[in-house]
MITI-208963 format. One line per field, with one value per atom (N, C-alpha, C): residue number from 1; atom name; y, x, z. Coordinates in steps of 0.05 Angstrom, whole numbers. Layout:
# MITI-208963
nr	c(NUM; ...)
atom	c(CA; ...)
c2	c(Y; ...)
c1	c(X; ...)
c3	c(Z; ...)
//
This chain:
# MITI-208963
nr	c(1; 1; 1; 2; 2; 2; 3; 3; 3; 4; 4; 4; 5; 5; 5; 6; 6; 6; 7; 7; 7; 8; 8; 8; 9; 9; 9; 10; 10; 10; 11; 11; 11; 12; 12; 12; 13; 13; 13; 14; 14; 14; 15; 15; 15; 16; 16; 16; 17; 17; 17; 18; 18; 18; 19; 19; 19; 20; 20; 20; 21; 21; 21; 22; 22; 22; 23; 23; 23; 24; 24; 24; 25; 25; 25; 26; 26; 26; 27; 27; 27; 28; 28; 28; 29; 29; 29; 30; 30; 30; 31; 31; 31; 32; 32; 32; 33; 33; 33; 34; 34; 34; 35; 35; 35; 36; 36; 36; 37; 37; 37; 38; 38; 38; 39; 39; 39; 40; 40; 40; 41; 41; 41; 42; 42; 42; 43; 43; 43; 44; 44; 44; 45; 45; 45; 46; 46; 46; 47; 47; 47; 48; 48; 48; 49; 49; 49; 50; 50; 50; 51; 51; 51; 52; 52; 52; 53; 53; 53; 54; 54; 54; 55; 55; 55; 56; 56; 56; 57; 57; 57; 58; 58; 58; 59; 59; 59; 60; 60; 60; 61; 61; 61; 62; 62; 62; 63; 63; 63; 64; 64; 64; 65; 65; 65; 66; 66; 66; 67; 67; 67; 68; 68; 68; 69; 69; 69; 70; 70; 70; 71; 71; 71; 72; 72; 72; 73; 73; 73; 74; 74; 74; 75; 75; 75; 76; 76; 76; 77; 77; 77; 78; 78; 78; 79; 79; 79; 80; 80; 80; 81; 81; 81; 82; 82; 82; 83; 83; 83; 84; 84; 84; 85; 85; 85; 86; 86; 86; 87; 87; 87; 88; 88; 88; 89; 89; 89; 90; 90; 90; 91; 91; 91; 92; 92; 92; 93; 93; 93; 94; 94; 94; 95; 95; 95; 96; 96; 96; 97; 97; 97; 98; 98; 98; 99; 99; 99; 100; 100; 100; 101; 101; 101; 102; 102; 102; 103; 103; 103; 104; 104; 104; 105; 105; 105; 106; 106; 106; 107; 107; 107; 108; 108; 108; 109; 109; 109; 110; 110; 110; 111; 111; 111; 112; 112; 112; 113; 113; 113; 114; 114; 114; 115; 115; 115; 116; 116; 116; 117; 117; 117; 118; 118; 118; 119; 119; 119; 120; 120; 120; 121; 121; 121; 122; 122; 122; 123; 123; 123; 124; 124; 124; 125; 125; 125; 126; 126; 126; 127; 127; 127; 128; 128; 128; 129; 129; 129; 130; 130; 130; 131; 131; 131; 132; 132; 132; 133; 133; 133; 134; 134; 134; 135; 135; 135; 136; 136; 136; 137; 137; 137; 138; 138; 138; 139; 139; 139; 140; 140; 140; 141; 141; 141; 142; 142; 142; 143; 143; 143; 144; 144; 144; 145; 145; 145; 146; 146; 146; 147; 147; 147; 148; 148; 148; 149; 149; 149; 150; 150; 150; 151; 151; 151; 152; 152; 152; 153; 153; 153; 154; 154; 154; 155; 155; 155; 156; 156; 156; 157; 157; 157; 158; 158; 158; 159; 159; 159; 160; 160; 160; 161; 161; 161; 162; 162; 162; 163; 163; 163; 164; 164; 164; 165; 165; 165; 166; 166; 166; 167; 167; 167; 168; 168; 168; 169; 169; 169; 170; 170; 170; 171; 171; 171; 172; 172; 172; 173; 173; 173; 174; 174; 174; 175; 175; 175; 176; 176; 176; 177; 177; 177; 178; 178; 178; 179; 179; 179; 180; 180; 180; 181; 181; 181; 182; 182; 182; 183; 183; 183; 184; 184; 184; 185; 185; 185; 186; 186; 186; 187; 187; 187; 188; 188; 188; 189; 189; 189; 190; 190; 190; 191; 191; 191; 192; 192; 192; 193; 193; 193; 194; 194; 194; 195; 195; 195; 196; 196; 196; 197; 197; 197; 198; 198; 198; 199; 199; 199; 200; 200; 200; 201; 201; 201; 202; 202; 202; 203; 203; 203; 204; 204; 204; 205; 205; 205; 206; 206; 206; 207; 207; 207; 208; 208; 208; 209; 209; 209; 210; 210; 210; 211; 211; 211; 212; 212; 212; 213; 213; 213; 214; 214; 214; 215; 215; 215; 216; 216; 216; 217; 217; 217; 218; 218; 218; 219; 219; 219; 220; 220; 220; 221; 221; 221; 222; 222; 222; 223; 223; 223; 224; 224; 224; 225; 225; 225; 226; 226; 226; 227; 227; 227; 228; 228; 228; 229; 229; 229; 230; 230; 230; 231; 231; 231; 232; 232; 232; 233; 233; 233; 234; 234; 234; 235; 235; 235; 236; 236; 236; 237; 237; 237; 238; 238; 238; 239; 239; 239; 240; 240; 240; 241; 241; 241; 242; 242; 242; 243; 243; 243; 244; 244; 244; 245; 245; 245; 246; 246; 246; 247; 247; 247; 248; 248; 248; 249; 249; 249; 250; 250; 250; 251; 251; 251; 252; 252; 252; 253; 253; 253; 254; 254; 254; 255; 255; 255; 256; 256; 256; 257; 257; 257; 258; 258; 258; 259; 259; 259; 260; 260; 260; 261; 261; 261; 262; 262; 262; 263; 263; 263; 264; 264; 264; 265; 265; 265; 266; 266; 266; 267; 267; 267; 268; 268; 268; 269; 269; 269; 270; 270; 270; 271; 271; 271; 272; 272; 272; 273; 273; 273; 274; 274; 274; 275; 275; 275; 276; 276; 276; 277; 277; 277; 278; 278; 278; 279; 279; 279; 280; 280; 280; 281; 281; 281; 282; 282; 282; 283; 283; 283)
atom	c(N; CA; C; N; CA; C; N; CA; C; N; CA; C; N; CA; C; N; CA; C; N; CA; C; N; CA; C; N; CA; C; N; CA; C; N; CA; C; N; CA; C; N; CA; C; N; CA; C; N; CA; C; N; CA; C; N; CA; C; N; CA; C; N; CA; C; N; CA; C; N; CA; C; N; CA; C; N; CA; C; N; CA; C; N; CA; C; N; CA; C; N; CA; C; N; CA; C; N; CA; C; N; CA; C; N; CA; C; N; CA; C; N; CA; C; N; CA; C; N; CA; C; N; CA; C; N; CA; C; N; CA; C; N; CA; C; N; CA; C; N; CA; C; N; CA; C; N; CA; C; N; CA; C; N; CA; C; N; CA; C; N; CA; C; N; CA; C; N; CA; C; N; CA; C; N; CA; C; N; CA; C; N; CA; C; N; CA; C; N; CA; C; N; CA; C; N; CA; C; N; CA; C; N; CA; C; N; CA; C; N; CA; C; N; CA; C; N; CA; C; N; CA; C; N; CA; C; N; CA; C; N; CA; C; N; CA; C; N; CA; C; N; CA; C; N; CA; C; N; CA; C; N; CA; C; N; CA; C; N; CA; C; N; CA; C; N; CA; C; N; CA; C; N; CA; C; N; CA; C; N; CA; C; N; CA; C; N; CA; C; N; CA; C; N; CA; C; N; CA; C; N; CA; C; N; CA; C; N; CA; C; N; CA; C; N; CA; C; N; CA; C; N; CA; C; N; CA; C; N; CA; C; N; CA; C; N; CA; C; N; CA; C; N; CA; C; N; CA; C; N; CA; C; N; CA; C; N; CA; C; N; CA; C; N; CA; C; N; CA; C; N; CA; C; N; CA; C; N; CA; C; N; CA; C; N; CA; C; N; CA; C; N; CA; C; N; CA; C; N; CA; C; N; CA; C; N; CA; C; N; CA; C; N; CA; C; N; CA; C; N; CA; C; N; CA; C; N; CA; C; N; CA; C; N; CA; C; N; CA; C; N; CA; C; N; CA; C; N; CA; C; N; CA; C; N; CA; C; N; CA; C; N; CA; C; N; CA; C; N; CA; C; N; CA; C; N; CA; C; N; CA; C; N; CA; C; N; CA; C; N; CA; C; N; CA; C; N; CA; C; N; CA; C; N; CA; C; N; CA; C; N; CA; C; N; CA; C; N; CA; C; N; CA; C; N; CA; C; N; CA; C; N; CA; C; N; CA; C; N; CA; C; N; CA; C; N; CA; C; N; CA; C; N; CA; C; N; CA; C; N; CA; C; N; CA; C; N; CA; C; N; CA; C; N; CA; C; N; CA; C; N; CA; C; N; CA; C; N; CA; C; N; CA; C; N; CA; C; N; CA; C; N; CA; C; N; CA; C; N; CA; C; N; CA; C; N; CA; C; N; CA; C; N; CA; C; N; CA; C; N; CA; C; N; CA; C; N; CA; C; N; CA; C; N; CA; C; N; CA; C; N; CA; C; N; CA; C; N; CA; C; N; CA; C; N; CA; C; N; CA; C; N; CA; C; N; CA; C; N; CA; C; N; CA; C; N; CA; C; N; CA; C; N; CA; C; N; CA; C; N; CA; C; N; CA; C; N; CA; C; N; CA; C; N; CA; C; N; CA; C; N; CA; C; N; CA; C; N; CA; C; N; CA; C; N; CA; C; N; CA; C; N; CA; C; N; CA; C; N; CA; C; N; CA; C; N; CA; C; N; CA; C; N; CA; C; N; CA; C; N; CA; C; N; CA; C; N; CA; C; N; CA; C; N; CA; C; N; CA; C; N; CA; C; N; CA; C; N; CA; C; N; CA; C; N; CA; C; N; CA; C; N; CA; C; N; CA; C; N; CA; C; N; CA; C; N; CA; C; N; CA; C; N; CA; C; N; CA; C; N; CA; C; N; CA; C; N; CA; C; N; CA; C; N; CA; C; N; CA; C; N; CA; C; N; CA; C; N; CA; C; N; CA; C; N; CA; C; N; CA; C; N; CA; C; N; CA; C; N; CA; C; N; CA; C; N; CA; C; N; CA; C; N; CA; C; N; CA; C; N; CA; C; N; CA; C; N; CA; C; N; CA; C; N; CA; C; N; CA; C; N; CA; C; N; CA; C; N; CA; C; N; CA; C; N; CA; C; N; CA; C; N; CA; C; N; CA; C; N; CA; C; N; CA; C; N; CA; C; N; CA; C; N; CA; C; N; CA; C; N; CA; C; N; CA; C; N; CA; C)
c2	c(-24; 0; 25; 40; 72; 84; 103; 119; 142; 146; 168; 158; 126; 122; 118; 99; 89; 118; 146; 176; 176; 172; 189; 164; 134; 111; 122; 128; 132; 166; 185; 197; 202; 183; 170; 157; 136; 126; 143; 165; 186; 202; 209; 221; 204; 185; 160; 161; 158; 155; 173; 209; 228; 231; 220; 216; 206; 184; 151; 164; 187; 199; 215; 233; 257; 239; 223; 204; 198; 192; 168; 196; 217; 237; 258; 262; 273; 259; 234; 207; 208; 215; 208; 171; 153; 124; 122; 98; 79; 61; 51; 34; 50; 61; 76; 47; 40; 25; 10; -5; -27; -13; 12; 26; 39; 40; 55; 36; 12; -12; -22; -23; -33; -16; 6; 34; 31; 13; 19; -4; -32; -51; -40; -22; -7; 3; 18; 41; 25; 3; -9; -25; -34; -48; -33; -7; 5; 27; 32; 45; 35; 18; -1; -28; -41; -71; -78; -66; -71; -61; -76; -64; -56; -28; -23; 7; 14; 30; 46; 75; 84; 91; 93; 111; 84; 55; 34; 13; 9; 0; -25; -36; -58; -84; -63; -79; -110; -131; -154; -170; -157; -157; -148; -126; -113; -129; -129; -133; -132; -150; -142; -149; -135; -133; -136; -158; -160; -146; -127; -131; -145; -174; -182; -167; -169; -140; -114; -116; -98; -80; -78; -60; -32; -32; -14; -2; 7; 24; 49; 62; 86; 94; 72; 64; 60; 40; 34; 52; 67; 88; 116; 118; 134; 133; 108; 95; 101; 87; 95; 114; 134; 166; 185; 169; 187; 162; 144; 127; 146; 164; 169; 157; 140; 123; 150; 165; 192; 212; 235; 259; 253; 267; 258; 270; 293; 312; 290; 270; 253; 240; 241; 214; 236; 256; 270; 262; 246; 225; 208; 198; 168; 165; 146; 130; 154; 165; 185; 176; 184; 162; 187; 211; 228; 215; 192; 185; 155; 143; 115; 103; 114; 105; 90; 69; 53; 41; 37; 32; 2; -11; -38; -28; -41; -37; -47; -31; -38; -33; -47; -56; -42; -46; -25; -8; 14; 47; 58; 51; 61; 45; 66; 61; 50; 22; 17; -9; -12; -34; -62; -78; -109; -123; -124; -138; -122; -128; -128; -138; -134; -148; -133; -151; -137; -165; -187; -214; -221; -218; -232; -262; -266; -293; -294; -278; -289; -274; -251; -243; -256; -275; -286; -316; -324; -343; -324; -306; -285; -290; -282; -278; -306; -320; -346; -361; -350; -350; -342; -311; -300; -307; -314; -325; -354; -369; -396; -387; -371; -351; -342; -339; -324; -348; -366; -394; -405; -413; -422; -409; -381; -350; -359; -364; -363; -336; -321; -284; -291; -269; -261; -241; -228; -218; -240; -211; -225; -224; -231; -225; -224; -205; -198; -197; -207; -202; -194; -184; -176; -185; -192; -210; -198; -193; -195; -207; -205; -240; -238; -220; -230; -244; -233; -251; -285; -285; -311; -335; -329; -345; -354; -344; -350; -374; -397; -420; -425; -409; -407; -393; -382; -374; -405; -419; -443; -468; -461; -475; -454; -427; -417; -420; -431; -433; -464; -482; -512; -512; -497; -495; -480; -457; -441; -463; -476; -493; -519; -533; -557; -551; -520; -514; -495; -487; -490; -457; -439; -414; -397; -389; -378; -354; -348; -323; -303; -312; -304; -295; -276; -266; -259; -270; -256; -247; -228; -216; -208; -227; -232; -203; -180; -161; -159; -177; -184; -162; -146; -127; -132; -159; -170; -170; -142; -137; -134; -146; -146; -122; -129; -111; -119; -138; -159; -149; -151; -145; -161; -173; -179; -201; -208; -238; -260; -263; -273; -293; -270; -272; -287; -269; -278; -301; -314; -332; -343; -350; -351; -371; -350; -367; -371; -367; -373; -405; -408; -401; -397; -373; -370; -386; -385; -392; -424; -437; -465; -465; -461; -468; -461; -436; -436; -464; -457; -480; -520; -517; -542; -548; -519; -521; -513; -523; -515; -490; -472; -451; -439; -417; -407; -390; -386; -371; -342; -319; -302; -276; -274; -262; -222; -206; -182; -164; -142; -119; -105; -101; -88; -64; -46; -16; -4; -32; -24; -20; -6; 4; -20; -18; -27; -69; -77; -102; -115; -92; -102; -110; -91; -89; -114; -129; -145; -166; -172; -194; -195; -185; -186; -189; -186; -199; -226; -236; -258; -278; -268; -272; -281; -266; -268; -296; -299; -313; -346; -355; -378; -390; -409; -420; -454; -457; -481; -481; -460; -458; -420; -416; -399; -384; -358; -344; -332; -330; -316; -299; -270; -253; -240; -258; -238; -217; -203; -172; -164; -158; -157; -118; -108; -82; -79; -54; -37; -30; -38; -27; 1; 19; 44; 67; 54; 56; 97; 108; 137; 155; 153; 163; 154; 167; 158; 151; 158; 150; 127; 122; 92; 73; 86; 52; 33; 11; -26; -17; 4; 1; -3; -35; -43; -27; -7; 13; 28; 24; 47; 27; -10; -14; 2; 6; 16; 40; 56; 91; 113; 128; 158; 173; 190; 211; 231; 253; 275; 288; 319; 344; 349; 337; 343; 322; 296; 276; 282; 280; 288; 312; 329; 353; 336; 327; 309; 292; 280; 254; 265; 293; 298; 316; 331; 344; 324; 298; 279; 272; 260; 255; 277; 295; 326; 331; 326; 325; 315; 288; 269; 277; 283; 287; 313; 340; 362; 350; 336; 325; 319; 290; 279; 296; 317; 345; 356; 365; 385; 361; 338; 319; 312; 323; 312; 335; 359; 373; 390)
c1	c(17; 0; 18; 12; 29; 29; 41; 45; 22; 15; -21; -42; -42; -63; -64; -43; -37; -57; -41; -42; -69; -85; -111; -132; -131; -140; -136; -110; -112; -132; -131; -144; -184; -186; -213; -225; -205; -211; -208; -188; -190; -220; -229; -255; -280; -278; -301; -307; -277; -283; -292; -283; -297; -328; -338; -362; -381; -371; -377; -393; -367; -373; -390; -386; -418; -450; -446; -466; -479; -458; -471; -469; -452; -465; -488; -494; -518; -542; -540; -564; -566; -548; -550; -548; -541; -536; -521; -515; -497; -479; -463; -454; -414; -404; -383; -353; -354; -323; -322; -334; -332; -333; -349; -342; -315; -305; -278; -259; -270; -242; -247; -269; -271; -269; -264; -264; -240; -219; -200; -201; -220; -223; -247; -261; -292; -279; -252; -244; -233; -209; -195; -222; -241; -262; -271; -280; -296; -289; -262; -247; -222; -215; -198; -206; -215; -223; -248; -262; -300; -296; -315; -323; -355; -363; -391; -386; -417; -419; -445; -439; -453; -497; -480; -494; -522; -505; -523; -520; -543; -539; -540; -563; -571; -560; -526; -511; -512; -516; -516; -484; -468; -438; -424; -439; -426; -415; -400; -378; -402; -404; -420; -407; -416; -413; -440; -431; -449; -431; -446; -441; -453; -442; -454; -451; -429; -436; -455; -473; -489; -493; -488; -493; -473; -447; -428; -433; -465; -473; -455; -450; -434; -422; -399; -381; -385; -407; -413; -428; -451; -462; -443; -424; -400; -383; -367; -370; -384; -410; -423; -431; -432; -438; -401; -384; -356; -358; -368; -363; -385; -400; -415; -453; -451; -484; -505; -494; -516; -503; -519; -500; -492; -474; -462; -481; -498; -512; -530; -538; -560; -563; -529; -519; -536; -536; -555; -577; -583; -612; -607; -582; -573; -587; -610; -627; -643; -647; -675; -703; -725; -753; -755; -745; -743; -733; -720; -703; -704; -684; -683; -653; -641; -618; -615; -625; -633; -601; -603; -576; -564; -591; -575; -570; -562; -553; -592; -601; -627; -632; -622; -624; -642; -669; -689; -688; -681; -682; -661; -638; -607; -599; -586; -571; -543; -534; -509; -514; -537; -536; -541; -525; -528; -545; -545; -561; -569; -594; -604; -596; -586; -572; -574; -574; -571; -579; -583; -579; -560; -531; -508; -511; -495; -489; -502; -523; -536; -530; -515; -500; -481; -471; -445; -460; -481; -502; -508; -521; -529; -505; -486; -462; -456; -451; -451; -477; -492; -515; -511; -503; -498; -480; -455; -434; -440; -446; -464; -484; -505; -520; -498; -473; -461; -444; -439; -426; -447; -464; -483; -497; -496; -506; -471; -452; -422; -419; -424; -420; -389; -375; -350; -346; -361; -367; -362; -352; -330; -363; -351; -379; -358; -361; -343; -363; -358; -374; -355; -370; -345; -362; -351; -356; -342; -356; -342; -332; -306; -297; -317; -339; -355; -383; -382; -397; -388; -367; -356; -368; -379; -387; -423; -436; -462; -453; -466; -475; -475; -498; -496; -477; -452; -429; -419; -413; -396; -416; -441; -460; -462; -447; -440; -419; -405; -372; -371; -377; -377; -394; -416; -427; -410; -393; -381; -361; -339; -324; -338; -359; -368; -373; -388; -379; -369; -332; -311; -320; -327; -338; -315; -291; -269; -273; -304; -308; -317; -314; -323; -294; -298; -280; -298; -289; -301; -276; -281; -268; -271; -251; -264; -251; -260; -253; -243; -221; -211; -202; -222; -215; -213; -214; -212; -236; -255; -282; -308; -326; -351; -370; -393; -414; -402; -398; -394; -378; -350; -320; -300; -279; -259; -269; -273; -283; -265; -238; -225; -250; -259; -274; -293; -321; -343; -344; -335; -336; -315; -290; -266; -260; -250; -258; -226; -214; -187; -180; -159; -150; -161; -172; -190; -178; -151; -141; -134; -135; -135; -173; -185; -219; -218; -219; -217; -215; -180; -165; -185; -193; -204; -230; -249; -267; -261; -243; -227; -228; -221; -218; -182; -187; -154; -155; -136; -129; -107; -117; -96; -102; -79; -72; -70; -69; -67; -68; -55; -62; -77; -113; -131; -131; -108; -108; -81; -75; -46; -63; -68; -80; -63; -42; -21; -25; -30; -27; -64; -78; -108; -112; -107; -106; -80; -62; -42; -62; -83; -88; -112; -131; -151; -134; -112; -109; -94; -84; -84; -113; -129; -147; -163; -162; -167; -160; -132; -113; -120; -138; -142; -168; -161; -186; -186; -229; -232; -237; -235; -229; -242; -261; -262; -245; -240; -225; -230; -208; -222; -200; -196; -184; -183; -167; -162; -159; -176; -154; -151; -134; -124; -129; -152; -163; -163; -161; -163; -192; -214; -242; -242; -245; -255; -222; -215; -188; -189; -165; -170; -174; -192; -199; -182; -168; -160; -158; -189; -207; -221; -227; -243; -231; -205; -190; -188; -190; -193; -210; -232; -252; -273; -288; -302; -328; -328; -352; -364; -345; -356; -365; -369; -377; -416; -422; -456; -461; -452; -458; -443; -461; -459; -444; -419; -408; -416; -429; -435; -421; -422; -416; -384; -377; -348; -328; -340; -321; -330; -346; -349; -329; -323; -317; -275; -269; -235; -241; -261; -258; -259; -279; -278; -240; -237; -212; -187; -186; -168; -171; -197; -195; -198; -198; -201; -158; -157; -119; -109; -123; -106; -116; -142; -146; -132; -125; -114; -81; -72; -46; -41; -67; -60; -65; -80; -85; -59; -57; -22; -10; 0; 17; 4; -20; -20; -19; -15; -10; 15)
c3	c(0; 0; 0; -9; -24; 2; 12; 35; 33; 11; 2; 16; 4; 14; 41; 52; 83; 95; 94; 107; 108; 80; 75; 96; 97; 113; 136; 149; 183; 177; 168; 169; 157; 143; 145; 171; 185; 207; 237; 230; 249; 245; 229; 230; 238; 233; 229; 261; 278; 303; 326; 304; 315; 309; 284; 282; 298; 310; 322; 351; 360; 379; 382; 361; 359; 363; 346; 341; 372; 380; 417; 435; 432; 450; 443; 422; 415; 424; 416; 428; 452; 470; 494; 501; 472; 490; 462; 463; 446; 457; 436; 449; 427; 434; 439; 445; 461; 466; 440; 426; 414; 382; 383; 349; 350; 376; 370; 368; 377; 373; 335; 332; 310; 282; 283; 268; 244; 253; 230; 210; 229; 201; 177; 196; 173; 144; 161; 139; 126; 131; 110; 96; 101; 86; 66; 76; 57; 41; 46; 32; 21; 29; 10; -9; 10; -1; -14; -10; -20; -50; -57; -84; -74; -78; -65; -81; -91; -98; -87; -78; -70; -90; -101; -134; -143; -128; -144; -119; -93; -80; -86; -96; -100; -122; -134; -145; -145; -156; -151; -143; -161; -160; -138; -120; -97; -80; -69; -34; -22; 1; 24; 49; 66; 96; 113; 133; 151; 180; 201; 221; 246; 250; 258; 292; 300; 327; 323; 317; 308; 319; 349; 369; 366; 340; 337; 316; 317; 285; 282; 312; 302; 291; 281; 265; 244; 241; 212; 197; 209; 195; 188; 213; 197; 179; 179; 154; 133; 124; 110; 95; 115; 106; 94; 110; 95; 63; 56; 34; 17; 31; 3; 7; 17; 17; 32; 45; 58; 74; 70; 84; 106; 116; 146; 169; 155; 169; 185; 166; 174; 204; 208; 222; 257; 253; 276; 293; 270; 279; 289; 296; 309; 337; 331; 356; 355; 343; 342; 330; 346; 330; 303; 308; 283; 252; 259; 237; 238; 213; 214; 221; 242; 247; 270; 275; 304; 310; 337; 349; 344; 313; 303; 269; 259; 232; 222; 195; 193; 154; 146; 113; 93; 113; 91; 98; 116; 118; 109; 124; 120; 104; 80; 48; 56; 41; 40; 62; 74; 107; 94; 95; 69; 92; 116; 131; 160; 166; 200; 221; 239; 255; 281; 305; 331; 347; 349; 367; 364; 378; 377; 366; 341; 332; 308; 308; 271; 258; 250; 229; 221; 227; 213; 202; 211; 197; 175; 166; 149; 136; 139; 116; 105; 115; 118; 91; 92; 72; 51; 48; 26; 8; 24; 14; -6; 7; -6; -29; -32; -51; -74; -64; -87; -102; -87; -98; -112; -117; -130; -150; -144; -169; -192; -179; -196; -192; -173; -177; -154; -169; -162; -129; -121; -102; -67; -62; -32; -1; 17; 35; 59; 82; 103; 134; 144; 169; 188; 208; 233; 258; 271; 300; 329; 351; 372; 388; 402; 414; 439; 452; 463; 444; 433; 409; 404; 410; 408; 424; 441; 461; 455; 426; 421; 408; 408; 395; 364; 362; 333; 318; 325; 308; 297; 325; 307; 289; 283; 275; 251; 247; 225; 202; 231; 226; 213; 217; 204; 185; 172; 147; 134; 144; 122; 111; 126; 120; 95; 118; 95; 67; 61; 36; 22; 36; 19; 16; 33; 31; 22; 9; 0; -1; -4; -12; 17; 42; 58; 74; 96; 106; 125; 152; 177; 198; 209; 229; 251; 264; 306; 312; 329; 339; 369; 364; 398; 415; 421; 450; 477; 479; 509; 524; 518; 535; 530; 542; 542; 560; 557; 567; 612; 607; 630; 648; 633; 637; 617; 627; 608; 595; 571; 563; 577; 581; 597; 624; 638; 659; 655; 627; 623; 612; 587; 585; 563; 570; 558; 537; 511; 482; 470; 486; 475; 481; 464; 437; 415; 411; 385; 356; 351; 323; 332; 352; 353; 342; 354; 350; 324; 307; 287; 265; 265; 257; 254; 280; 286; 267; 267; 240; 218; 207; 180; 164; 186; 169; 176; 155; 143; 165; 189; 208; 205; 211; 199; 226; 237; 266; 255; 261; 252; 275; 273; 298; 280; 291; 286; 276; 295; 289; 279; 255; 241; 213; 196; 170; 147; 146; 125; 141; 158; 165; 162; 168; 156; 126; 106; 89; 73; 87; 86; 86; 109; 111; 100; 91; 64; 40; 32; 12; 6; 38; 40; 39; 49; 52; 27; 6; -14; -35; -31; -41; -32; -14; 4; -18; -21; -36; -24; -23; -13; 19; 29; 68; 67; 88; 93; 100; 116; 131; 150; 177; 200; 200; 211; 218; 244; 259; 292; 289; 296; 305; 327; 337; 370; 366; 386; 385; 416; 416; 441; 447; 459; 462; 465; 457; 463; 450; 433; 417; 415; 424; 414; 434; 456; 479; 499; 510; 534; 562; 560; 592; 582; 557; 549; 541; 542; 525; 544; 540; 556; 579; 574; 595; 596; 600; 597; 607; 621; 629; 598; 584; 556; 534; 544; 528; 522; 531; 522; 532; 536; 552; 537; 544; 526; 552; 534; 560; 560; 582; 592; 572; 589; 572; 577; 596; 603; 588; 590; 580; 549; 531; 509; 508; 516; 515; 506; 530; 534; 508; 503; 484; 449; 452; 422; 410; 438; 435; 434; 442; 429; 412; 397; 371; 355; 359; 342; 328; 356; 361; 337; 336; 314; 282; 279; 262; 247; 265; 255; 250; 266; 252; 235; 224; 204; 180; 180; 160; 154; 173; 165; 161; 170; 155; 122; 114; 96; 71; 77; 69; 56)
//
C-alpha cells in the first residue's frame, strides 16, 4: 500500500471515530467502546477492499458486509456516510424516533446496510448464507462479516462456522474483533474463548492473526485472505475497546454509555488532536 493512501486511511478512520462519537453523545446512548475498537477494520473495508458502490446500492456484484456485532452502528453508519451512501448531516438522527438510524444496523431504511442485525451470533449465519448464494449465483463478489470475541461465546457462530467450511466458503471473510471486553467485563472472565485460532483452525478454516489498528497489516491480511481457496477465513484482530480516547481505552464501562458534557468535551478534543495532525501531515 502507497504511503497516500496508508495517510488518507488513518485519516478517514480518524474522522469515522470522531463521528462515532458525535453520534452516541448527541443520542445520549450507544454503544461507543466497541465502534472505537472496531473503526480501522470499517475504513480499511470500505475504503480499501469492497467493491460497493454508493450511486447503485442494490448492485448484484457488490462486496458485502455483515455486522454481525451490530450494536457498533456508530461506526458503521460513519463509515457509510464518509463512503458516500448519505449525508453525514444525517448521522444526527442516530437513535432518534425522528429518523431511521436505530442503534442496530437496519437494511431497509439506512442506504449501504447489506443486513439487519442486533442478536449476537446471527450475522455471521447471514453472511454465511450470502456467501453460499453467491457460490451457487457463480457471482465473483467477496462477503465480510465482523464479529465480537464477546460474540464468540453464542452458539450459533460455530453452527455458522462448520457450514461455512463444509462448503468450501473462499469467498467469505469474517473478522473476530478481539478487545478482550464485554458488556460484563474482560471476556477472559465472562466466558473464555481462547485459543481462538486453535478453534478456528479445528473447523477448517484459514487462520490469519493481525493488529486491528495497524492500516497497512489489515489491508495485508484481506489480501491474504483473498488468495485462500476451498477454506473460509477468520481474521483476529487484537483491538483496544474504546481505541482513541484515553479514559475509554480497555474500559469495559464504555462498552454501552454515552459521555456527559465534560467527558465528550476530553474525548472529542483527542480525537479532534489526531485528526488536525493527520491534515497538516497531509498537506
Amino acid at each position: 500500500m502507497e504511503q497516500k493512501e496508508l495517510h488518507d486511511l488513518a485519516l478517514t478512520a480518524a474522522r469515522l471515530r470522531s463521528m462515532a462519537m458525535d453520534e452516541v453523545y448527541t443520542a445520549a446512548s450507544g454503544h461507543i467502546g466497541g465502534s472505537l475498537s472496531v473503526a480501522d477494520i470499517l475504513t480499511v473495508l470500505y475504503f480499501h477492499a469492497m467493491r460497493v458502490d454508493p450511486k447503485n446500492l442494490k448492485d448484484p456484484n457488490r462486496d458485502r458486509l455483515v455486522l454481525s456485532k451490530g450494536h457498533t452502528t456508530p461506526a458503521l453508519y460513519a463509515a457509510l456516510a464518509l463512503r458516500g451512501f448519505f449525508p453525514a448531516e444525517e448521522l444526527g438522527l442516530f437513535r432518534s424516533i425522528k429518523g431511521h438510524f436505530s442503534g442496530h444496523p437496519d437494511m431497509v431504511n439506512v442506504p449501504g446496510v447489506d443486513m439487519s442485525t442486533g442478536s449476537l451470533g446471527q450475522g455471521i449465519s447471514a453472511a454465511v448464507g450470502m456467501a453460499l448464494a453467491g457460490k451457487l449465483d457463480k457471482k465473483d463478489y467477496r462477503v465480510y462479516a465482523v464479529l465480537g470475541d464477546g460474540e464468540i461465546a453464542e452458539g450459533q457462530v460455530w453452527e455458522a462456522a462448520m457450514a461455512a467450511a463444509k462448503y468450501k466458503l473462499d469467498n467469505l471473510t469474517a473478522f473476530v474483533d478481539v478487545n478482550g471486553l464485554q458488556i460484563d467485563g474482560a471476556t477472559a472472565d465472562v466466558m473464555p474463548s481462547e485459543p481462538l485460532d486453535k478453534k478456528f483452525e479445528a473447523f477448517n478454516w484459514n487462520v490469519i492473526k493481525a493488529d486491528g489498528h495497524d492500516l497497512a497489516a489489515i489491508a495485508g491480511a484481506l489480501e491474504q485472505a483473498k488468495a485462500v481457496k476451498g477454506k473460509p477465513t477468520v481474521i483476529l484482530a487484537k483491538t483496544v475497546k474504546g481505541k482513541g480516547v484515553s479514559f475509554m481505552e480497555n474500559n469495559a464501562g464504555w462498552h454501552g454509555k454515552a459521555p456527559n458534557d465534560e467527558q465528550y468535551a476530553q474525548a472529542h478534543a483527542e480525537l479532534a488532536a489526531v485528526i488536525e495532525a493527520l491534515e497538516k501531515e497531509g498537506k
